[in-house]
N, C-alpha and C positions, 0 to 999 in steps of 0.2 A: 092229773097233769096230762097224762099220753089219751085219753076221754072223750077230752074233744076231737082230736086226733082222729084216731080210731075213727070218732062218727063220724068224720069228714072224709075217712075213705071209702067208708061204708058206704054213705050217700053217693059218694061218685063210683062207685062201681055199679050202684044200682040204677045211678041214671046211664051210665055206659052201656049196662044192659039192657035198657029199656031202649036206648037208641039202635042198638043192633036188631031188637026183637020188632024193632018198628018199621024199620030201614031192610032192602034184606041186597040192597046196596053198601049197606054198613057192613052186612054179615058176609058180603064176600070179599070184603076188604081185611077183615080181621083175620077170617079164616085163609087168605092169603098170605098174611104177613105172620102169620101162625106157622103156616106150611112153610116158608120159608126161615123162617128162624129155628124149627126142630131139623131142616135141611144144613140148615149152617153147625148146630149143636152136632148133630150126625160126622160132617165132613171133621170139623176138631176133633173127635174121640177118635177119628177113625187116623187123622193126621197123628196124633198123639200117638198111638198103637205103635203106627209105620214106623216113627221115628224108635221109639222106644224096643222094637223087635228088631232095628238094625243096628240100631248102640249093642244091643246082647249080640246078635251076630259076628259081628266086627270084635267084640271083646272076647268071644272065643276062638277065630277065627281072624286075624289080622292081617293075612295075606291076601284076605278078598274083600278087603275094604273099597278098592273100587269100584268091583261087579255090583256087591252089596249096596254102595251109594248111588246106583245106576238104577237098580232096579226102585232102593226108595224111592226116588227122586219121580219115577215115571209113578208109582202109586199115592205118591203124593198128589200128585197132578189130575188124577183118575179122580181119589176123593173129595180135591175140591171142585171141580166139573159140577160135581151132584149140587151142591147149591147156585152153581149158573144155569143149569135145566132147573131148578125149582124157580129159580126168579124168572126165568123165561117163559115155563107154564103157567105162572099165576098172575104178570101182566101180563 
């Protein structure tokens, strides 16, 4: 059942490959859109962290819950920058 499947990813991955190996217009396309999707993977773990080490901050700490959502908020802003210079260097 899942056979044919399969082989018909197969194939198009291999003809994907075969068109980047051919093209190397292709290949800076891919490796662009490459670069910038590990850029955006990057900017969320790091968005994620932010948030998550000021929920802890704040839950030990409740009286600096504003400093604390000050300084997130500017490192938030830091880490998604990084995938607006990625999209910017790779068009």
């Amino acid at each position: 059942m899942f056979t044919p499947m399969l082989a018909q990813a197969a194939e198009a991955a291999t003809n994907a490959v075969a068109n980047v190996a051919a093209s190397p217009a292709a290949a800076k396309v891919v490796s662009g859109n490459l670069t910038v999707g590990l850029a955006a993977l990057g900017a969320a773990l790091g968005v994620g962290f932010i948030g998550m080490k000021a929920s802890e901050a704040v839950g030990r700490n409740p009286g600096a819950a504003t400093p604390i959502l000050v300084q997130a908020i500017l490192a938030i802003a830091f880490a998604e920058a990084i995938v607006f210079y990625a999209i910017f260097l790779v068009h």
